[in-house]
SELUMNU-381461 format. One record per residue: residue number from 1; residue in one letter; y, z, x of N, C-alpha, C in turn. Coordinates in nm, 3 decimals, decimal comma. Example, Ala and Ser with C-alpha at 12.3 -4.5 7.8 and 13.67 -1.06 7.14 Angstrom:
! residues 2
1 A -0,569 0,780 1,319 -0,450 0,780 1,230 -0,330 0,780 1,320
2 S -0,225 0,708 1,285 -0,106 0,714 1,367 0,003 0,787 1,290
//
This chain:
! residues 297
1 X 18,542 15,171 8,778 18,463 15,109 8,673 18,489 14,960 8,668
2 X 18,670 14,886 8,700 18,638 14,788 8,701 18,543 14,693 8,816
3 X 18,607 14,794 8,885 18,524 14,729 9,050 18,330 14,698 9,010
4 X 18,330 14,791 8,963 18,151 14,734 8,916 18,146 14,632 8,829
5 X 18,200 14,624 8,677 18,207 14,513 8,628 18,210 14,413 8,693
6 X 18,351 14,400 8,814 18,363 14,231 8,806 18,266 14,241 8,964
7 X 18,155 14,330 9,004 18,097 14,297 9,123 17,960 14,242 9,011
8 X 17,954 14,277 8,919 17,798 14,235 8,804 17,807 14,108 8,788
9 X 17,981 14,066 8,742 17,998 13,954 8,749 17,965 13,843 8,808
10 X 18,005 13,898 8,974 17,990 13,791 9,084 17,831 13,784 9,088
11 X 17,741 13,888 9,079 17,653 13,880 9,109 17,506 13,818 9,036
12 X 17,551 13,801 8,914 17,489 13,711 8,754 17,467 13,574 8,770
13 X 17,597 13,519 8,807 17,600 13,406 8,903 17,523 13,321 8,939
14 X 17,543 13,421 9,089 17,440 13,386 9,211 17,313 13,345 9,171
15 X 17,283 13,464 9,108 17,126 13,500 9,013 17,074 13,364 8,994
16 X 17,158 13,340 8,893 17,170 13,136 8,824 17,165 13,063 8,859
17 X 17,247 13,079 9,024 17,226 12,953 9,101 17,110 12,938 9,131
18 X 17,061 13,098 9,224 16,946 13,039 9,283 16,844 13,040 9,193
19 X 16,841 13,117 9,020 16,724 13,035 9,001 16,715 12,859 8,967
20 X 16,857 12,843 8,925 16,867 12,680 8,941 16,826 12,618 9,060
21 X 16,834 12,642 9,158 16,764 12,633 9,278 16,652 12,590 9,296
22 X 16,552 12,722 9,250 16,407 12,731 9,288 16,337 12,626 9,161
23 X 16,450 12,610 9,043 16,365 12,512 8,942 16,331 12,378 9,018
24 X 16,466 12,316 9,149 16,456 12,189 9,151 16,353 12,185 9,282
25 X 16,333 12,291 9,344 16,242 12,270 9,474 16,089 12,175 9,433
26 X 16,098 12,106 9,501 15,922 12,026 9,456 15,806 12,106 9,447
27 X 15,747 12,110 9,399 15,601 12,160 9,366 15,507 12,163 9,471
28 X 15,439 12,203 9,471 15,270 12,165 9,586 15,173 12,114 9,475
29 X 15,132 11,949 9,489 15,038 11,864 9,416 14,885 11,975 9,443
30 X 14,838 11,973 9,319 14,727 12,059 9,302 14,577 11,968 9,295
31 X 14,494 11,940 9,416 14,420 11,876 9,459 14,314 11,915 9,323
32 X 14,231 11,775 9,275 14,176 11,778 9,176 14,028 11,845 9,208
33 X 13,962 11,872 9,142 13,817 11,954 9,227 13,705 11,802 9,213
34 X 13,632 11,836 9,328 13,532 11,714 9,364 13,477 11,729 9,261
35 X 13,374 11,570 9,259 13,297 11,556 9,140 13,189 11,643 9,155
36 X 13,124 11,644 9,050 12,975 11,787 9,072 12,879 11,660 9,133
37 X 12,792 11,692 9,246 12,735 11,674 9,291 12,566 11,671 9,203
38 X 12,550 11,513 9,178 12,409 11,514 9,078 12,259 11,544 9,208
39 X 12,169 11,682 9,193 12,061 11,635 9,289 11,967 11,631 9,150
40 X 11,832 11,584 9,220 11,714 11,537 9,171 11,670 11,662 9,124
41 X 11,669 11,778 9,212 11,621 11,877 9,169 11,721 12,026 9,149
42 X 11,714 12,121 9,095 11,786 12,216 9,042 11,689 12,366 9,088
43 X 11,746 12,466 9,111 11,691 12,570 9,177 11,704 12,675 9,071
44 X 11,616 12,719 9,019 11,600 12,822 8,900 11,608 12,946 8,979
45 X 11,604 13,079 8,880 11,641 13,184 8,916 11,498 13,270 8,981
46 X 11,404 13,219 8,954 11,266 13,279 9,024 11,272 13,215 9,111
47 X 11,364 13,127 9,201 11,297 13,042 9,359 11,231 12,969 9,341
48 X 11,221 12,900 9,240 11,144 12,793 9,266 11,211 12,645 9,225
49 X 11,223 12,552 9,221 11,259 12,401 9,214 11,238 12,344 9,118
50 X 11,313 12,266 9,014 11,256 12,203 8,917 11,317 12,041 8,981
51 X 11,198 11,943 8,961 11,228 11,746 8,937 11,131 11,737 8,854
52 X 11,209 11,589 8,843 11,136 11,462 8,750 11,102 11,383 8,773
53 X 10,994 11,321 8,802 10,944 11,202 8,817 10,796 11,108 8,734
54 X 10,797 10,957 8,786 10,719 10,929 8,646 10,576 10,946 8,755
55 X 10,496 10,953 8,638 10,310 10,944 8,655 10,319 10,799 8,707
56 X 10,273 10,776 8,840 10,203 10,659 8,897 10,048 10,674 8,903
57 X 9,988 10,543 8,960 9,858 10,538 9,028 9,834 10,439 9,123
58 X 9,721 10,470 9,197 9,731 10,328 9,300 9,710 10,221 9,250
59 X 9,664 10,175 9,207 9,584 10,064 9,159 9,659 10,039 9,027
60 X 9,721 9,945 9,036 9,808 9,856 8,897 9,881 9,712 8,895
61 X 9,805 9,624 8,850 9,867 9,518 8,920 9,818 9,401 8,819
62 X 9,936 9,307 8,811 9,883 9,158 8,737 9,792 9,089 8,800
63 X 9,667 9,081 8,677 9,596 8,988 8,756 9,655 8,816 8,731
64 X 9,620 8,719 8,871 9,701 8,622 8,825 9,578 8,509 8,798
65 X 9,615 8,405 8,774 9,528 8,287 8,821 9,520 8,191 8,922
66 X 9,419 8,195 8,963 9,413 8,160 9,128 9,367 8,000 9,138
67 X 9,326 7,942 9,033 9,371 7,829 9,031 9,403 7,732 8,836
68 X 9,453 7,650 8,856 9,492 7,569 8,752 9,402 7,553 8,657
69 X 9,390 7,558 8,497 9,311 7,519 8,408 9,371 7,554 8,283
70 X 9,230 7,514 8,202 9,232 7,600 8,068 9,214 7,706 7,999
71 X 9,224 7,845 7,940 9,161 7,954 7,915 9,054 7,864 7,809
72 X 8,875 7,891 7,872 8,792 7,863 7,737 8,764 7,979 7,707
73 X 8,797 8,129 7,752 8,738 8,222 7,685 8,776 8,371 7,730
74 X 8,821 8,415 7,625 8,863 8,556 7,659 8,727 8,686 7,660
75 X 8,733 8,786 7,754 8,585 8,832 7,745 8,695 8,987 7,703
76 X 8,777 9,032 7,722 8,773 9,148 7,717 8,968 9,159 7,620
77 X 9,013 9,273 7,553 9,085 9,279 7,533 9,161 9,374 7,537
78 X 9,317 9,406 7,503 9,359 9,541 7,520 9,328 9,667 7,498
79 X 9,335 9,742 7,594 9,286 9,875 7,592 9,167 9,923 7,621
80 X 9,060 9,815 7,713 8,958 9,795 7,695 8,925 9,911 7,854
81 X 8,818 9,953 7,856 8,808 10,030 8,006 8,714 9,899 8,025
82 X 8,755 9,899 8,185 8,659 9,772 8,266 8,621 9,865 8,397
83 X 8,566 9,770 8,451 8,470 9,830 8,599 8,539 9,717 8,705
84 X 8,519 9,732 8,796 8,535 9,662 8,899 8,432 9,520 8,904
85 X 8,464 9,384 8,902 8,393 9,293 8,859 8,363 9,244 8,737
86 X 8,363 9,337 8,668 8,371 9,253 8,498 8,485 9,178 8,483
87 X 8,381 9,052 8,377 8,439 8,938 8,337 8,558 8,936 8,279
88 X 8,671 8,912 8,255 8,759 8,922 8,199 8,811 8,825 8,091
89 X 8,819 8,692 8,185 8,835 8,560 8,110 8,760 8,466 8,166
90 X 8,763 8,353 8,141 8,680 8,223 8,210 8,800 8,090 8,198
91 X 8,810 8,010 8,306 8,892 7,876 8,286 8,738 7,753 8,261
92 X 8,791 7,694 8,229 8,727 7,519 8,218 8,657 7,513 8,366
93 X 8,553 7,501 8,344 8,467 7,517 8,450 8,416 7,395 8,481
94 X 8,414 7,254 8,402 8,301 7,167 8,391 8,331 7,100 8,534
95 X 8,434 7,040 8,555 8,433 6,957 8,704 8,412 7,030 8,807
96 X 8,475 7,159 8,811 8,457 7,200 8,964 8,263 7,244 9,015
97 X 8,178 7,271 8,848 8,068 7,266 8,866 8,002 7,161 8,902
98 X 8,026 7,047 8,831 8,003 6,909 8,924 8,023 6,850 9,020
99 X 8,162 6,926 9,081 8,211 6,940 9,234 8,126 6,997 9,346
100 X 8,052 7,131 9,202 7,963 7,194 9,363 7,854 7,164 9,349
101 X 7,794 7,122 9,229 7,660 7,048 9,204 7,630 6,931 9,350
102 X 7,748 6,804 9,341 7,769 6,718 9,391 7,756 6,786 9,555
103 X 7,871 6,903 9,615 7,834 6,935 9,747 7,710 6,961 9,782
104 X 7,622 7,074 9,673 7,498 7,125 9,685 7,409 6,946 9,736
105 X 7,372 6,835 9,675 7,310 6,775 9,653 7,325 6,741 9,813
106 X 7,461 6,712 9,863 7,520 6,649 9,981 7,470 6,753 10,141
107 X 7,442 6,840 10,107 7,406 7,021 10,161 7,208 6,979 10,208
108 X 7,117 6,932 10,092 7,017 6,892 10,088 6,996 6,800 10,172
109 X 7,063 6,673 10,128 7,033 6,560 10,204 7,067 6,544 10,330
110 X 7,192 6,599 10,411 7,221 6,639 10,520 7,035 6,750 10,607
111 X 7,015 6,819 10,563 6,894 6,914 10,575 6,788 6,811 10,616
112 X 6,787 6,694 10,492 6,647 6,612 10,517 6,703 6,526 10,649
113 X 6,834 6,449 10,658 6,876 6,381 10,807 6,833 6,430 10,899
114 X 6,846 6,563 10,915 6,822 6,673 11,021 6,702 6,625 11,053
115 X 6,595 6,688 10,991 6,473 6,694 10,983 6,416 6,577 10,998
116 X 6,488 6,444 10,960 6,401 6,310 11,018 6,456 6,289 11,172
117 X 6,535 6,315 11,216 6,595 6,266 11,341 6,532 6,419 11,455
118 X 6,462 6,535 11,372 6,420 6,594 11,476 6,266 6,567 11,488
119 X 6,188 6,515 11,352 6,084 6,382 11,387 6,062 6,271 11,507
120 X 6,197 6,222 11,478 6,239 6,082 11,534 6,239 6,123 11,708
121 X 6,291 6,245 11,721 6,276 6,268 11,860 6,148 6,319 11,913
122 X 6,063 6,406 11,835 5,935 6,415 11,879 5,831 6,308 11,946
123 X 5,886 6,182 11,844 5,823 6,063 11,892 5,887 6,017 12,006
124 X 6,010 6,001 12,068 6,075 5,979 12,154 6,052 6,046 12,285
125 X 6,031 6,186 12,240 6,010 6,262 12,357 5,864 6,216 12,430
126 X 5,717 6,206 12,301 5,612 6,155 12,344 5,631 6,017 12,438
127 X 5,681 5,924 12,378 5,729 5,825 12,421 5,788 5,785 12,584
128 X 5,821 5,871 12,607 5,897 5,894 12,713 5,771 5,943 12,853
129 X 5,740 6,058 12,789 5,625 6,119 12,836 5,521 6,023 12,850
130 X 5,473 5,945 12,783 5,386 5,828 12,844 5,474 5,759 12,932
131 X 5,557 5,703 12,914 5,594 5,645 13,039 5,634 5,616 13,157
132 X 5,666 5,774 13,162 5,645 5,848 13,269 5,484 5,831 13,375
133 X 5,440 5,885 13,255 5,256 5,885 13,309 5,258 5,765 13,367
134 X 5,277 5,652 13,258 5,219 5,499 13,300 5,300 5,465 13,434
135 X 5,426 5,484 13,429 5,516 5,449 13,569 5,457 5,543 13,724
136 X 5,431 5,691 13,693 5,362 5,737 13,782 5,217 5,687 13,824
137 X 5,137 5,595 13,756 5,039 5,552 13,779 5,018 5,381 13,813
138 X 5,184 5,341 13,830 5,225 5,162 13,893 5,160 5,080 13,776
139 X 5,141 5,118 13,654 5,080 5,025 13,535 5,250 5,017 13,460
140 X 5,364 5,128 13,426 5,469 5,094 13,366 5,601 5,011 13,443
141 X 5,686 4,959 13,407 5,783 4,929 13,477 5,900 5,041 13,520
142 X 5,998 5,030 13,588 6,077 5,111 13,575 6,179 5,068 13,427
143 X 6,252 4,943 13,429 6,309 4,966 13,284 6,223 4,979 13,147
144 X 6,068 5,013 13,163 5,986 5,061 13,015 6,078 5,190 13,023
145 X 6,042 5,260 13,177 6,033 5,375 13,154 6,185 5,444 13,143
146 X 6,277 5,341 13,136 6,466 5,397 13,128 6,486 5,387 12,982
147 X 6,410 5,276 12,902 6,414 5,247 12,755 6,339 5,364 12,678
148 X 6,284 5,404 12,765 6,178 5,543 12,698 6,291 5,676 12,669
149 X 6,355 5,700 12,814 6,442 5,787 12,827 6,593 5,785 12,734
150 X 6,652 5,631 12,751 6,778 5,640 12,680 6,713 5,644 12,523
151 X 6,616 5,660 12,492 6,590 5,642 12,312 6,562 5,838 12,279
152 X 6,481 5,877 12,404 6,512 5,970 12,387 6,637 6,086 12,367
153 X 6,720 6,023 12,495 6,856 6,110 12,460 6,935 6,103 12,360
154 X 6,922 5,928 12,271 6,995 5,941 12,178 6,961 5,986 12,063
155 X 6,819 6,000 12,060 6,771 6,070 11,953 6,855 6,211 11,963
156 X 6,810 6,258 12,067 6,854 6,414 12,091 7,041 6,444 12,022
157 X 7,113 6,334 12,084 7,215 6,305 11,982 7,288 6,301 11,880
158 X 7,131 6,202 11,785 7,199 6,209 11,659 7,126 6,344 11,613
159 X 7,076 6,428 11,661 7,019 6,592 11,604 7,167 6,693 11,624
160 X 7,251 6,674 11,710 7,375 6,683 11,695 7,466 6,654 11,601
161 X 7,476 6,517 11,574 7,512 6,473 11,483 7,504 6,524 11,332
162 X 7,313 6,522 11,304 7,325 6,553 11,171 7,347 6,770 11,145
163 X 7,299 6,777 11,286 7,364 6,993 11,244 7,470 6,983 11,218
164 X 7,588 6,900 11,281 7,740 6,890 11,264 7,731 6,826 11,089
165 X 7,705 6,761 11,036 7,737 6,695 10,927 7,658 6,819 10,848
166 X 7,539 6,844 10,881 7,487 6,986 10,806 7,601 7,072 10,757
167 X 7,664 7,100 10,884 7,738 7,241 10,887 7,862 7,188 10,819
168 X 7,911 7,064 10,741 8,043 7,023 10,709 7,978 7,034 10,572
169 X 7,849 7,007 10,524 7,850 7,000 10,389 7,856 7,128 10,350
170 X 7,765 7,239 10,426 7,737 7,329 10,417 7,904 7,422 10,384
171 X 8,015 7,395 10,435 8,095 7,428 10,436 8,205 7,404 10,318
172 X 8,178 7,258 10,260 8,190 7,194 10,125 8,154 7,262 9,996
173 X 7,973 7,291 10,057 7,933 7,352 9,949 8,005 7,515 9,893
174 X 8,015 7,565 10,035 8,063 7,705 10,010 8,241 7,657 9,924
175 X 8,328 7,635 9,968 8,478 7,567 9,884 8,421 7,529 9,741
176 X 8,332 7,440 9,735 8,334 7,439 9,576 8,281 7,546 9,494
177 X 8,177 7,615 9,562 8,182 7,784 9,486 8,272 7,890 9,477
178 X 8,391 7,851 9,581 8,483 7,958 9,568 8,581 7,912 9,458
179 X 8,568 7,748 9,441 8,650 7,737 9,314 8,606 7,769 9,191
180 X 8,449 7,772 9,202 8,363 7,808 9,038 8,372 7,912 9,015
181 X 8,418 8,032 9,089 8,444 8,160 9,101 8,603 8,163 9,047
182 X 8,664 8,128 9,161 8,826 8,145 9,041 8,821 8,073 8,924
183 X 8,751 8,024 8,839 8,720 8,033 8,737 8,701 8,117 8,652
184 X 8,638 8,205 8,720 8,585 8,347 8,657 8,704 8,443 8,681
185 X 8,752 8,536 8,551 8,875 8,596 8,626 8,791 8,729 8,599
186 X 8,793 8,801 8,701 8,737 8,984 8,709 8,823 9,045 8,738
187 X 8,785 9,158 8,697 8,880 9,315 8,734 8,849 9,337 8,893
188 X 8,988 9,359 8,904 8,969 9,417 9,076 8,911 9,539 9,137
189 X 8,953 9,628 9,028 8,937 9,787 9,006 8,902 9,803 8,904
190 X 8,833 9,938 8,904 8,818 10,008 8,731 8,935 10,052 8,699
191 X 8,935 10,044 8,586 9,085 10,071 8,502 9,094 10,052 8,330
192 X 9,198 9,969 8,306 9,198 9,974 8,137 9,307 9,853 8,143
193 X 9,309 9,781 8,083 9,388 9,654 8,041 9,495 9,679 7,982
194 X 9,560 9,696 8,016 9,720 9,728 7,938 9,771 9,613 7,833
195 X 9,746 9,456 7,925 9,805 9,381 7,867 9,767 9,265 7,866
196 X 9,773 9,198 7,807 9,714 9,049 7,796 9,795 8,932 7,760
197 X 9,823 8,828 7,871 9,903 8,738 7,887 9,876 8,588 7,838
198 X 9,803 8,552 7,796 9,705 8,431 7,766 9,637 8,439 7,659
199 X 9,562 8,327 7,570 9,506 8,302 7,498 9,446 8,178 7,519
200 X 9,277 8,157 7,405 9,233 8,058 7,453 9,271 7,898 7,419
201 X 9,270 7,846 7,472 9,320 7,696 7,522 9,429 7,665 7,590
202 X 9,501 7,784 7,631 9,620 7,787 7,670 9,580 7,708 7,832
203 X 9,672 7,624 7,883 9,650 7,578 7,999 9,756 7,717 8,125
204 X 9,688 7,747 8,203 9,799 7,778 8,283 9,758 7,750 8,450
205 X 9,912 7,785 8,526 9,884 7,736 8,640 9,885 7,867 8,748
206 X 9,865 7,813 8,873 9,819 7,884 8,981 9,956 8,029 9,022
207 X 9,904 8,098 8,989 9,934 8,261 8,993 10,051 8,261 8,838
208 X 10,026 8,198 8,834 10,037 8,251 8,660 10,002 8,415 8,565
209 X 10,054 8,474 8,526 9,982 8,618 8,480 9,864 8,581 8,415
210 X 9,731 8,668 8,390 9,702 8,653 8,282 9,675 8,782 8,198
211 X 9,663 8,885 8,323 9,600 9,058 8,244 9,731 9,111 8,348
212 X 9,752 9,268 8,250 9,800 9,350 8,340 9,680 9,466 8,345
213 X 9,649 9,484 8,507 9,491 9,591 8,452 9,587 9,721 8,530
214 X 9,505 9,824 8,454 9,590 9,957 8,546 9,474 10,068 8,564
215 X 9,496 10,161 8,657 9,401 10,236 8,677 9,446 10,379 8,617
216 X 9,354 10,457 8,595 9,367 10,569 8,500 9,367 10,684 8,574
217 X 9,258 10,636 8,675 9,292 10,778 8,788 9,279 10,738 8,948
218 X 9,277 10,835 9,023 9,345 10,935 9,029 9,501 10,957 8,959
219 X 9,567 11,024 8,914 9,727 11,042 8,885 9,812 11,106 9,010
220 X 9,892 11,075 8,992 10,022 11,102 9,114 10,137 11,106 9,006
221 X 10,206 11,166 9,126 10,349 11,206 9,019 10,422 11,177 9,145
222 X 10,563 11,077 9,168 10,648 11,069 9,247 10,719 11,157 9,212
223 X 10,795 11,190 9,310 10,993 11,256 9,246 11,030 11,268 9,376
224 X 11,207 11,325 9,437 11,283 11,329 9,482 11,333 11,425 9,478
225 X 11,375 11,527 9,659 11,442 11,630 9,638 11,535 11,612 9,728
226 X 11,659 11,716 9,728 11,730 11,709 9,815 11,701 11,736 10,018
227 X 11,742 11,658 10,039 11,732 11,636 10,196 11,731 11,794 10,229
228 X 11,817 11,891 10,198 11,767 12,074 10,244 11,669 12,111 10,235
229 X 11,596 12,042 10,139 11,447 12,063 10,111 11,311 12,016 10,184
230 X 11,410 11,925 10,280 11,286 11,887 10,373 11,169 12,005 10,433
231 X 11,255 12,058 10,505 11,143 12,161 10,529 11,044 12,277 10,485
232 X 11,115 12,258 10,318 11,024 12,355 10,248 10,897 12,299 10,161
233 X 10,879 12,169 10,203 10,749 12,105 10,101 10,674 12,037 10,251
234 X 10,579 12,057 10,244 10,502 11,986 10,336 10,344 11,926 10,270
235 X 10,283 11,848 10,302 10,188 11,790 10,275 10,063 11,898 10,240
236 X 10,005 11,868 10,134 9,887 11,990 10,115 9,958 12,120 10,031
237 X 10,090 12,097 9,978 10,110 12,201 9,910 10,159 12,204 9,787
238 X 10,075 12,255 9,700 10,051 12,274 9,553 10,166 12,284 9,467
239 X 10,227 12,160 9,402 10,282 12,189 9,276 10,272 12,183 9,141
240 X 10,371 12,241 9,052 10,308 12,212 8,873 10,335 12,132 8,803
241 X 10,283 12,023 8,758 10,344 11,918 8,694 10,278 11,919 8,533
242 X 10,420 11,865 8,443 10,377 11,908 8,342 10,418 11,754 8,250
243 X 10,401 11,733 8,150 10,450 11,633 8,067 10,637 11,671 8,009
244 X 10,717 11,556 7,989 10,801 11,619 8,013 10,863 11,624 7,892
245 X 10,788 11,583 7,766 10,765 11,540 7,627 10,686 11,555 7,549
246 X 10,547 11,554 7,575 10,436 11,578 7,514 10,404 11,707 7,516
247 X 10,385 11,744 7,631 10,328 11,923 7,624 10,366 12,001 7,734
248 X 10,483 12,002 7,751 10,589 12,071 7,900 10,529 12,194 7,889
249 X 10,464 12,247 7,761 10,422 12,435 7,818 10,252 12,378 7,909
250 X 10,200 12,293 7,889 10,081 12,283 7,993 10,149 12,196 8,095
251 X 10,073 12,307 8,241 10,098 12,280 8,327 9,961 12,220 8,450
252 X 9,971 12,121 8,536 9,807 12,114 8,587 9,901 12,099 8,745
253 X 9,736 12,126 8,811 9,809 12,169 8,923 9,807 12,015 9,069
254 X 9,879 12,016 9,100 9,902 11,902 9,217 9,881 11,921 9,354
255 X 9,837 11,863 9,453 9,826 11,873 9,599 9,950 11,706 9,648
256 X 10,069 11,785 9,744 10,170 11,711 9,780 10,065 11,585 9,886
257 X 10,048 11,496 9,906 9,989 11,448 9,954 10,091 11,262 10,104
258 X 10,194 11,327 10,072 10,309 11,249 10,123 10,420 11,283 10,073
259 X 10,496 11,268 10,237 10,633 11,349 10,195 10,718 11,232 10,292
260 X 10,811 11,137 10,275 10,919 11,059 10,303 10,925 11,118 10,471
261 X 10,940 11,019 10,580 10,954 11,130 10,695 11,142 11,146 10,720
262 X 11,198 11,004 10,616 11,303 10,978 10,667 11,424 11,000 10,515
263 X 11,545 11,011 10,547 11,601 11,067 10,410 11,656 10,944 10,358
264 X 11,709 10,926 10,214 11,737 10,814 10,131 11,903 10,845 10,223
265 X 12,002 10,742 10,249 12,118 10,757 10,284 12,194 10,769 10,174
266 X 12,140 10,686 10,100 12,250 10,631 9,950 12,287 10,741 9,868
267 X 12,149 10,855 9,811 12,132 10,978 9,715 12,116 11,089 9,805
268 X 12,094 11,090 9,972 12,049 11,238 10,027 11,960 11,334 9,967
269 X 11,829 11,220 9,957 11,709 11,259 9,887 11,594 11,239 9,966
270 X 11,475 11,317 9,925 11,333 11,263 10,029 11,280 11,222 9,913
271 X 11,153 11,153 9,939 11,080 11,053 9,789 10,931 11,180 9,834
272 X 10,899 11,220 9,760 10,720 11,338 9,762 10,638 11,281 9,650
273 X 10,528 11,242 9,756 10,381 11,163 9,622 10,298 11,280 9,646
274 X 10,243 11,317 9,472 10,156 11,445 9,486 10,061 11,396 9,396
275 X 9,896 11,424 9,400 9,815 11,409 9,325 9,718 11,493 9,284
276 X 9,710 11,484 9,111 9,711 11,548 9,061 9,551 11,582 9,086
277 X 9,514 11,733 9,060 9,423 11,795 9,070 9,330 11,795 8,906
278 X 9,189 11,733 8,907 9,096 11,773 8,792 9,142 11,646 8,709
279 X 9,100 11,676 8,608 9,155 11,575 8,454 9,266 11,649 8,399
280 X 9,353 11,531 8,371 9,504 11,625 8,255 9,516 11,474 8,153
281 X 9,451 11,491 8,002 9,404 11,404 7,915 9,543 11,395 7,864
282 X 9,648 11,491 7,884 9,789 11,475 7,809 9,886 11,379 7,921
283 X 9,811 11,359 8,024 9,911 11,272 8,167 9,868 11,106 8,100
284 X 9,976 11,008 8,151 9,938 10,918 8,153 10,048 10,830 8,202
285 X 9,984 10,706 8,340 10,041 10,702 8,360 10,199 10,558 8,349
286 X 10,317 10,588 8,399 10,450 10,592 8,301 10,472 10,680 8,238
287 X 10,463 10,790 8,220 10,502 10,897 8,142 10,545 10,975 8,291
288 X 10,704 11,041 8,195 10,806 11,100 8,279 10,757 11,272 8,251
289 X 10,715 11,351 8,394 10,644 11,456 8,408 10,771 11,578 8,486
290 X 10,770 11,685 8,413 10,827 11,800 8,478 10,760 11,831 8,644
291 X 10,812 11,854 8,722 10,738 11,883 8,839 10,811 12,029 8,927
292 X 10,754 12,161 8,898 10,780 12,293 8,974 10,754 12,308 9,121
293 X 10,844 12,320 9,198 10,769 12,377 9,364 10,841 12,497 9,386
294 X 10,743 12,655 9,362 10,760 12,734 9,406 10,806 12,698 9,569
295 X 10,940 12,808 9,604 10,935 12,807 9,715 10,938 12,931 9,777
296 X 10,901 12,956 9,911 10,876 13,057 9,974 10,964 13,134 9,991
297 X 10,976 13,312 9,979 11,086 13,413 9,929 11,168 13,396 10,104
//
């Protein structure tokens, strides 16, 4: 009996040491877990894809001013639907109209030069032509008949002369109408005026804002999916895009119409432009739209 006691003894110990032991052994550092990985789009439990992206359109753009003046007159204002070519604003028109008044006048009188110097040679040419006759018949001299000829050629000359000066006014005239025109500021596209940069008397200068015009349709919806997804969206194929605020339970339907051929490096994303199918009166565009792509089982 003692023999067991003092063997419990020895052996209690040990016990102690080595768990004193195993307290001081170092640890294994416990690697922290990666960050969650943000994609564009999220994969629901029916297979199909949910992103976000905003309502674009083609056509949206500041109109600027294309040359220097005054605003004398505003024709249209915010929110207004325009057409392609309607008036928008007007600058100070008075000199550059007197600019082209002045070419026009210069355009004319060039016309009448023409027209006397192709007179002037008719007579020259007759001229000539007699003295020809008269020299073929030993009644002219030979220098009548060289004075006949050099009046002719230079006539022929200045008919050169004045088509060339024709065609410089003519060319004058057209520049000062293209300035009486940027005068006139028009819509590029049909659309709707978002915004209006100017007022009248305001002076401004060359590409200066003065409208922001935007177009209403067609609608497109950009967004971004993950690079795995390349091969499951291809051009021509139908997704649901919805408002992503206003009325997310209506949905209208889209045709993918461009798909990125190459991937973003930065996000490991493709960029997909889809446009929208029919009228959707709740879309508009800048407004951030739900976008569904069923994908294939």
């Amino acid at each position: 009996m003692k023999r067991c006691v003092r063997a419990l003894l020895l052996f209690f110990p040990v016990l102690g040491l080595a768990a004193c032991d195993t307290s001081n052994q170092p640890t294994a550092a416990v690697a922290a877990p990666p960050p969650p990985i943000v994609n564009p789009a999220t994969k629901t439990e029916n297979n199909s894809v949910q992103a976000t992206g905003p309502i674009v359109v083609e056509n949206q753009v500041d109109v600027l001013a294309l040359r220097a003046g005054v605003v004398s007159a505003i024709q249209i204002e915010i929110g207004k639907t325009v057409h392609k070519g309607d008036l928008l604003a007007r600058l100070d028109d008075r000199q550059v109209i007197a600019e082209r008044d002045a070419a026009a006048a210069k355009v004319h009188s060039s016309e009448a030069d023409l027209k006397d110097w192709e007179a002037e040679t008719g007579v020259a040419e007759a001229d000539f032509k007699r003295a020809q006759a008269m020299r073929d018949a030993g009644i002219n001299t030979q220098e009548a008949l060289d004075h006949a000829r050099y009046k002719l050629v230079g006539s022929q000359y200045e008919i050169e002369k004045a088509k060339q000066e024709l065609t410089n006014a003519q060319d004058n005239l057209r520049a000062a109408e293209l300035e009486v025109e940027k005068t006139r500021i028009s819509a590029p596209f049909d659309g709707i005026v978002a915004r209006r940069y100017v007022r009248v008397g305001q002076t401004v200068a060359v590409s200066d804002r003065l409208f922001w015009l935007t177009a209403v349709a067609p609608l497109q919806v950009k967004f971004t999916l993950p690079e795995r997804l390349l091969g499951a969206i291809q051009t021509g194929q139908i997704v649901a895009v919805s408002s992503a605020d206003i009325s997310p339970a209506v949905e209208h339907r889209a045709k993918v119409i461009g798909v990125s051929p190459v991937v973003d490096p930065s996000s490991g994303t493709i960029e997909v432009l889809a446009q929208i199918e029919g009228t959707a009166p709740d879309l508009r565009p800048g407004m951030l739209a739900n976008i569904r792509l069923d994908l294939a089982p």
